[in-house]
C-alpha positions in Angstrom: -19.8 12.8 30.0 -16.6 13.9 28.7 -13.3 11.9 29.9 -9.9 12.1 29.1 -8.9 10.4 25.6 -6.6 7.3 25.8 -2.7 8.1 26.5 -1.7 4.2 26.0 1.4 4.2 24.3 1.0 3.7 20.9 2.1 -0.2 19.2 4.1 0.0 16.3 3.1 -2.4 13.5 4.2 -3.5 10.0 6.6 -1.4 8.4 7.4 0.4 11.7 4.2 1.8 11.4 2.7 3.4 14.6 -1.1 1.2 14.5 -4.2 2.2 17.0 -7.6 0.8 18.1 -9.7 2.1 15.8 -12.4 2.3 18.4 -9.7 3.6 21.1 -12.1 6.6 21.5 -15.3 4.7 22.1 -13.6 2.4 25.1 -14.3 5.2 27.5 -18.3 4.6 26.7 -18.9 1.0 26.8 -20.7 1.5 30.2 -23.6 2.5 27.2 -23.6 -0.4 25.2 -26.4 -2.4 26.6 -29.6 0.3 26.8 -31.3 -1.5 29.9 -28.2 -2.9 31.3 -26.1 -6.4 30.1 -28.1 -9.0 32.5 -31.0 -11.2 31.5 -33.5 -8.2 32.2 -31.6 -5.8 30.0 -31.4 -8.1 27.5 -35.3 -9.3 27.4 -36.5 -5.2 28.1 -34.5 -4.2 25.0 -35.9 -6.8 22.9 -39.5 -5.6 24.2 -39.1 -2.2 23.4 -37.6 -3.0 19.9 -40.8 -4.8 19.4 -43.0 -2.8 20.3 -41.9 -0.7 17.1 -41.8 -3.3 14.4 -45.0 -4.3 11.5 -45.1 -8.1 13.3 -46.5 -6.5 16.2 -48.8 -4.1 14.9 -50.2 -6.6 12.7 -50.5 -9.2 15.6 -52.0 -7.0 17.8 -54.3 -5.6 15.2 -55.3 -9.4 14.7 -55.9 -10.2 18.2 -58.0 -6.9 18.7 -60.1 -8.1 15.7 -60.7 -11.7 17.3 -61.2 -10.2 20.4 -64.0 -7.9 19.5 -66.0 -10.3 17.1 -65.0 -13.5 19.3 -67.1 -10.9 22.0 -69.9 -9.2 19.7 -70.8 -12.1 17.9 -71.2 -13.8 21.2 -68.3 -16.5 21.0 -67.0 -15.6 24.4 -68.8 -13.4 26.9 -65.8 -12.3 29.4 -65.5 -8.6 27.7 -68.8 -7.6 26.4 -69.1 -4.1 24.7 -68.0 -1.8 25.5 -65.2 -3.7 25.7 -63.7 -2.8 29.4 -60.9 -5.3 29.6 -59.5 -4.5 26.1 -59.4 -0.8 27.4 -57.8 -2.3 30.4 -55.4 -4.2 28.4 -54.3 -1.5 26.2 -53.7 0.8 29.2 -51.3 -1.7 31.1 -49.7 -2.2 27.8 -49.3 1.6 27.5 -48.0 1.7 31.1 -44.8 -0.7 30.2 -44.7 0.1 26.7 -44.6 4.0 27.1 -41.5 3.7 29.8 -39.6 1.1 28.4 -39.5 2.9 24.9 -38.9 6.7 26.4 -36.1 4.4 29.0 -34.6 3.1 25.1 -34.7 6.5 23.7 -32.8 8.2 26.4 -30.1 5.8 26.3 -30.0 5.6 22.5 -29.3 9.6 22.6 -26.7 8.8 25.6 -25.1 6.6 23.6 -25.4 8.5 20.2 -23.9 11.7 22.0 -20.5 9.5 23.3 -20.4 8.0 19.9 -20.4 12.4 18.8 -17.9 13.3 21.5 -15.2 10.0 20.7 -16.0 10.5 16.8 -15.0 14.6 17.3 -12.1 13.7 19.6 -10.7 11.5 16.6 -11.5 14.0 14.2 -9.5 16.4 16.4 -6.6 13.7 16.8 -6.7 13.4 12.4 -6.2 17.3 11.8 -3.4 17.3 14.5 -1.6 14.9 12.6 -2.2 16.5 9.8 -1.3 19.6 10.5 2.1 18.0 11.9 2.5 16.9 8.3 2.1 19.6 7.0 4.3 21.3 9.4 7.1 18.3 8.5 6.2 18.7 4.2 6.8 22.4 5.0 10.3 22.1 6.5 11.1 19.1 4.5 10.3 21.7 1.3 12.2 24.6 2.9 14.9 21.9 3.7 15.4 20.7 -0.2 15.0 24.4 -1.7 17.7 25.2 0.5 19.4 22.2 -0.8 18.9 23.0 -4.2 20.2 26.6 -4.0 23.3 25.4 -2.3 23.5 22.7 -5.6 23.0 25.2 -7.7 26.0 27.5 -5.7 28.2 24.3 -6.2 27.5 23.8 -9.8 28.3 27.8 -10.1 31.5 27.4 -8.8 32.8 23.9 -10.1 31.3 25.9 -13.8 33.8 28.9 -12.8 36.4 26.4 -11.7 36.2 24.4 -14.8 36.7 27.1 -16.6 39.8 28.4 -15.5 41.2 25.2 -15.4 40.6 25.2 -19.0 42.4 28.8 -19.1 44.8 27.4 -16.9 45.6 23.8 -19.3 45.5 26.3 -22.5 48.2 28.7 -20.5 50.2 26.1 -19.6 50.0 24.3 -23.0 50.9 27.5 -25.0 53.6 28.2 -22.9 54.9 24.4 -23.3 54.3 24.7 -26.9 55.9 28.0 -27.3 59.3 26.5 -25.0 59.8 23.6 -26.9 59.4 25.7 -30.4 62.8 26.3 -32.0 63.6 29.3 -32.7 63.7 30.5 -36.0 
């Protein structure tokens, strides 16, 4: 069920920013959203087999077993006498749509759980890209400013050396100006 992650150019937000869906990598799966489908049915089959799962309905149909087999053993109703062959009945065709409908859920819950794995690695592949490109750019961007700072520290060589004899230079020209304007003695 792999496809092809989105190549939509990328908007640019705040700041000049470059800002994605956050969920860009899940659009290729919606198809999964809905386990039995997005109509009426899908809806209503879904909400069936979730119940079928949940303490409400064990406890309700725990209740209506109880009622059913004293309301028939005391002798308050006489349409399922023991040994109770419509209650077996019942539970069977429960069993019939129950046992589809929740194996139908399960299938598609691990469809969808597997897309959500394959778009969640694909962005998890997209995030060490990037930051391995920033890496790569810190790296050059470090190269770049030690190369900087040896050629600052070249300059600050030189304009030390050139200081210097301009210093030897001012004190040369100074003794010589001092000595020419001496008188003699």
């Amino acid at each position: 069920m792999a496809s092809k992650p989105d190549k939509a150019p990328a908007p640019v937000g705040p700041r000049g920013l470059v800002t994605r869906h956050p969920l860009r990598f899940h659009h290729s799966y919606r198809h999964l959203a809905a386990v039995f489908g997005s109509d009426w049915f899908g809806q209503k089959a879904e909400a069936f087999a979730r119940y079928f799962g949940t303490p409400r309905f064990l406890i309700a149909q725990t209740i209506i077993v109880a009622l059913w087999i004293v309301a028939n053993g005391v002798g308050f109703a006489h349409f399922d006498l023991y040994p109770f062959i419509l209650l077996n009945l019942a539970f069977s065709l429960q069993a019939a749509y129950a046992a589809p409908l929740i194996l139908l859920a399960q299938t598609r819950q691990a469809d969808r759980d597997k897309a959500n794995a394959e778009a969640d690695a694909r962005h998890r592949e997209e995030l060490a890209a990037i930051s391995e490109h920033r890496q790569d750019l810190m790296s050059e961007q470090t190269r770049q400013l030690l190369a900087l700072q040896e050629q600052n520290n070249r300059l600050t060589e030189l304009s030390n050396k050139i200081s210097q004899r301009i210093e030897l230079l001012t004190e040369e020209v100074h003794r010589h100006m001092v000595g020419a304007n001496k008188p003699p003695s």
